[in-house]
C-alpha positions in Angstrom: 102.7 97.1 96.4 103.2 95.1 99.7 107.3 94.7 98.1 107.3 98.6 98.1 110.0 99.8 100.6 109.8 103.6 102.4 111.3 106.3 100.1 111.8 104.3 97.0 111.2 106.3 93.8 108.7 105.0 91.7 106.7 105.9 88.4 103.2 105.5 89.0 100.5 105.7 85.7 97.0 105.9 86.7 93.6 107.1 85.8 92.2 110.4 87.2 88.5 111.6 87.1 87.8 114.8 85.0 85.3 117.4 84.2 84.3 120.2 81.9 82.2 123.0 82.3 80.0 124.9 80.5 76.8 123.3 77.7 78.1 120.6 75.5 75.7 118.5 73.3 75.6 114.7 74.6 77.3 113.8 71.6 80.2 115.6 72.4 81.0 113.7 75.8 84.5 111.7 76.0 84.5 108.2 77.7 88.1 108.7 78.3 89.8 109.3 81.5 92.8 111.4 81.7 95.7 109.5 82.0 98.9 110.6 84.4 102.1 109.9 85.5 103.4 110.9 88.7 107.6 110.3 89.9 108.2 110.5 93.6 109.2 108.8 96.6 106.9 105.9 98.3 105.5 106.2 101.6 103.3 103.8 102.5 99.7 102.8 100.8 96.6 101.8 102.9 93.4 100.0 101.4 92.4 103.1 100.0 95.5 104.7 98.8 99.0 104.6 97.6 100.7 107.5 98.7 103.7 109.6 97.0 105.8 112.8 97.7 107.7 114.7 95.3 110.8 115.6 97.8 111.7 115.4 101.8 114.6 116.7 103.6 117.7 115.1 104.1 116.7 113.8 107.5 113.5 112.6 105.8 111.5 114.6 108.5 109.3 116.2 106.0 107.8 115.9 102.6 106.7 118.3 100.1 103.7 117.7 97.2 101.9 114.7 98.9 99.7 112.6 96.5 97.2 110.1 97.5 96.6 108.4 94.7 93.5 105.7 94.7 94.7 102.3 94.0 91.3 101.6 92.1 92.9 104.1 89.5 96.9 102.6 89.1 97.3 101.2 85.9 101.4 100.7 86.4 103.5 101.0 89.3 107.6 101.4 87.9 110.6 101.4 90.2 113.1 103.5 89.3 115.7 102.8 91.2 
């Protein structure tokens, strides 16, 4: 990720948490994590956190649909460009 530069578009696959509601017999429970893919620009990542946005203006002065995704949870980073 350190090779990542400001605004490039990326794919990134990762693992997210998940939960159900309701009674459910033990039996029942899936072991699986739910798998997604996110496009967007790169911002930056920390040592927490790779973060993504969806869109920004022109002037790139603002962003719209931040993620923080946890880098624990990246399975595949993809550039695009």
């Amino acid at each position: 990720m350190n090779s990542l530069k400001e605004w490039t578009p990326i794919e990134v696959n990762w693992n997210d948490a998940f939960s159900k509601r309701g009674w459910l017999e033990i039996e029942d429970l899936e072991k699986k994590s739910f798998e997604v893919h996110n496009i967007g620009l790169y911002l930056k990542s920390d040592n927490r956190y790779l973060y993504l946005a969806n869109g920004c203006t022109s002037d790139r002065a603002s962003i719209t649909d931040l993620w923080g995704i946890p880098l624990g949870m990246i399975t595949s980073i993809k550039l695009l460009s």
